[in-house]
N, C-alpha and C positions, 0 to 999 in steps of 0.2 A: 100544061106548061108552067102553070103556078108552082105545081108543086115541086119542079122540077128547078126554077128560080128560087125557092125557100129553101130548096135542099143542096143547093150549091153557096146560098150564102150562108147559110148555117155550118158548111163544109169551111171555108173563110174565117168564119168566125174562130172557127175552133183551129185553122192553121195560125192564122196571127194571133200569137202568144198577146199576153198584157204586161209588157216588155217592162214599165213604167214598176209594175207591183214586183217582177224579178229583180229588176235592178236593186229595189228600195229591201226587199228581202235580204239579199245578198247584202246591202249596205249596211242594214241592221243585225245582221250576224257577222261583219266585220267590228263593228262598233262595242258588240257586246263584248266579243272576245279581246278587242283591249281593254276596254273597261275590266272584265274580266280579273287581265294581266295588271294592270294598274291597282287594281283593289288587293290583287293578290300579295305586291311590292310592299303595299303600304302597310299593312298588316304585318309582313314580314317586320320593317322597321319598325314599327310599333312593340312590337314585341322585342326588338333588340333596344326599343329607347326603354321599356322597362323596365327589361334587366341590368343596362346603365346606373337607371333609378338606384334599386334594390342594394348594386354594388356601392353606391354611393352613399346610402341610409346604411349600410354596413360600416363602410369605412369613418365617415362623421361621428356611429355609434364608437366604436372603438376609439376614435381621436378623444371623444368626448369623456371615457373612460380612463383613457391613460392623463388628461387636463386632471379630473378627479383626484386620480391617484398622485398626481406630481404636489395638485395641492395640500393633499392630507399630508404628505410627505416635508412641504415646506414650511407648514404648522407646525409639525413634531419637530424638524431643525433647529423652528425658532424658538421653541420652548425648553427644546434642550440647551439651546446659546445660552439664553435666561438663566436657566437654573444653574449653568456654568460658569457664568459672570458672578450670577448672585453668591455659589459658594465662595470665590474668588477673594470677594471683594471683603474687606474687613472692615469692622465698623470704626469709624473717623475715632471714639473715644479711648477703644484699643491702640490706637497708635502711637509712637514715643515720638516725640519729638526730635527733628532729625535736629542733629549736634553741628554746628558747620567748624571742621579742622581747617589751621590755618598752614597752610605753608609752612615748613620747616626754610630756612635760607641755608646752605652752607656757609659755614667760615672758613674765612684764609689766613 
């Protein structure tokens, strides 16, 4: 009869599940797979903040070029002004003295 009582609860044993470890299985293959999805997202944006980046180190590079260029350009302006003024301009002892003409009045 002993064995007959070990072999029925051994029987028991083995129908009642360990509910407790399915549950938490299941919870933790829930858990994984958003995590999963979460890490998966963030990645994705990571990689779209980037190439953000990259467009933006592009663009600044080229702003930063075309500054360059406006400035070399605004140097040579002002050195060609200069040189334009300077041949312009005639030396003070060169110059004759301006004559100042008087009015003529008519007569009646």
């Amino acid at each position: 009869m002993r064995l007959e009582a070990a072999s029925i609860e051994l029987h028991e044993r083995r129908r009642s599940r360990p509910w407790f470890l399915i549950v938490a299985a299941l919870l933790f293959a829930l858990l994984s797979a958003i995590l999963w999805v979460k890490w998966r997202d963030s990645r994705e944006r990571a990689e779209q903040l980037q190439s953000e980046i990259k467009q933006a180190y592009a663009e600044s590079e080229a702003l930063r070029t075309k500054a360059a260029a406006a400035e070399q350009r605004i140097s040579q302006l002002e050195r060609e002004v200069k040189a334009a003024s300077a041949s312009r301009a005639v030396p003070v002892k060169d110059k004759k003295p301006a004559t100042k003409q008087t009015p003529r009045r008519k007569a009646n």
